[in-house]
N, C-alpha and C positions, 0 to 999 in steps of 0.2 A: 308589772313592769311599766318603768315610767315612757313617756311617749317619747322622749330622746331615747330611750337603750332601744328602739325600736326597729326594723327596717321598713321605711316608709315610703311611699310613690306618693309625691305630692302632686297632683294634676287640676287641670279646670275644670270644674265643675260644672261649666255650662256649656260642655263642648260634646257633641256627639262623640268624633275618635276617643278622646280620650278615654269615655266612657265603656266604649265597647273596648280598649286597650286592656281598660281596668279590669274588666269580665272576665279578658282572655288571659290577664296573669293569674288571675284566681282561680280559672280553670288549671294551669298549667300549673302551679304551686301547690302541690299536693300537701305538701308538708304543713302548709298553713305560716309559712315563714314572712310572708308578707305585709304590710297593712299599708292599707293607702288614705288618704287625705286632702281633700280640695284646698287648692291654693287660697283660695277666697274662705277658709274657715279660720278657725282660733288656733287648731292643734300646728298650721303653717304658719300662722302670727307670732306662736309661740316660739318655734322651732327656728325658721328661716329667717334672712336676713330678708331687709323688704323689699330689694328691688326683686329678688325672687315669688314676692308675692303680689306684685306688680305688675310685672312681663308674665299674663297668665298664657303665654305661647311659647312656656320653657319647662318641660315637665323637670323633676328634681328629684332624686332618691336617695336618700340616706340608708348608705346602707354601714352597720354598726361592725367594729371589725372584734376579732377574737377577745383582746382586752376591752372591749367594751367603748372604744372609740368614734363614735359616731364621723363620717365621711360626706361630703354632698358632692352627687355627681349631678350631672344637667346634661340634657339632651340628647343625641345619639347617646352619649357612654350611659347614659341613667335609663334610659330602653335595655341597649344591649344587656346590660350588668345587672339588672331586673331580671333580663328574659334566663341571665345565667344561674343566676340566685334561686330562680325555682327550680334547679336540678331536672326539670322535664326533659324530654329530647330536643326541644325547642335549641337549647343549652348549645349546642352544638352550633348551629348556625350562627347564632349570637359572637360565638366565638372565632368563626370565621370570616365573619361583619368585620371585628374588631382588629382584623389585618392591615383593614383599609384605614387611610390615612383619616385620623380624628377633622381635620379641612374639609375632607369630602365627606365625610359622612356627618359632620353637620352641616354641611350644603344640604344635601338632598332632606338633613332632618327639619331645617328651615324652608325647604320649597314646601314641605307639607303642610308646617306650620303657619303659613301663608294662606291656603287653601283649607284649610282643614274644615272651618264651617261651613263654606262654598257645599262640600261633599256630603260632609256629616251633620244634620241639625240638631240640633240639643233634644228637639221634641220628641224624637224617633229612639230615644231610649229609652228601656225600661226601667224598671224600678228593681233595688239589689233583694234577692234573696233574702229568707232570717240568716241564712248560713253565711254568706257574703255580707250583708251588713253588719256582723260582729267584727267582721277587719276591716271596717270603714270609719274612720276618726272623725270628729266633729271639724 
C-alpha cells in the first residue's frame, strides 16, 4: 500500500508530546490501522502541502476514506478523529470532545501547542519499539 492510501499522523519529530501522543495511539490502535510520520521527513514532503510541513506545531492526519480518498485533518479534529480511528474506548470521549465547537477546541489545541516543549523535551523520549517502528514512515 502506497503511503497516500494510508492513515497517517504526521507530527514533529522533535517534540516530546507529540512523541508520547504517538506511543499512546499505538497503544490504543489495536488493529494496527494507523501509521504515523514526522513532518520534517520525505513521506510528509511527499504527501503534504508545505506549509503543513513548515508549521511543525500542527499535527495532520490523513485519514483515507471508504473509496480510497485520502482527507487531511489538522489539529484538534486530527487528535480527536485519530483518537476515533483506533476503535479503542478512547473513541468515545473523542466523540464527545467533538461537540465542542471546532473555535474552542482549537483554542485550547493552540494553547498547548505553544507550550508544548516548555513541558515536554524531546530528550525524554524513547526510542519506538521493532513492533512500533514498522508504523513509523520515513
Amino acid at each position: 500500500m502506497k503511503p497516500s492510501n494510508k492513515a497517517i499522523v504526521f507530527f514533529d519529530g522533535d517534540c516530546g508530546l507529540c512523541s508520547v501522543s504517538v506511543r499512546f495511539l499505538i497503544k490504543c490502535d489495536s488493529h494496527q490501522h494507523l501509521y504515523f510520520a514526522p513532518l520534517q521527513g520525505v513521506t510528509a514532503q511527499a504527501i503534504l502541502p508545505q506549509q503543513y510541513c513548515e508549521s511543525l506545531r500542527t499535527m495532520v492526519y490523513q485519514r483515507v476514506s471508504v473509496d480510497g480518498q485520502p482527507t487531511l485533518l489538522i489539529r484538534s479534529e486530527a487528535v480527536l478523529q485519530a483518537l476515533i480511528d483506533t476503535g479503542s474506548a478512547w473513541r468515545h470521549l473523542a466523540q464527545i470532545a467533538r461537540l465542542l465547537p471546532l473555535s474552542l477546541r482549537d483554542w485550547g489545541y493552540d494553547r498547548i501547542a505553544d507550550n508544548r516543549k516548555i513541558f515536554f523535551k524531546a530528550a525524554a523520549c524513547k526510542l519506538p519499539s521493532r513492533a512500533e517502528h514498522a508504523r513509523i514512515l520515513p
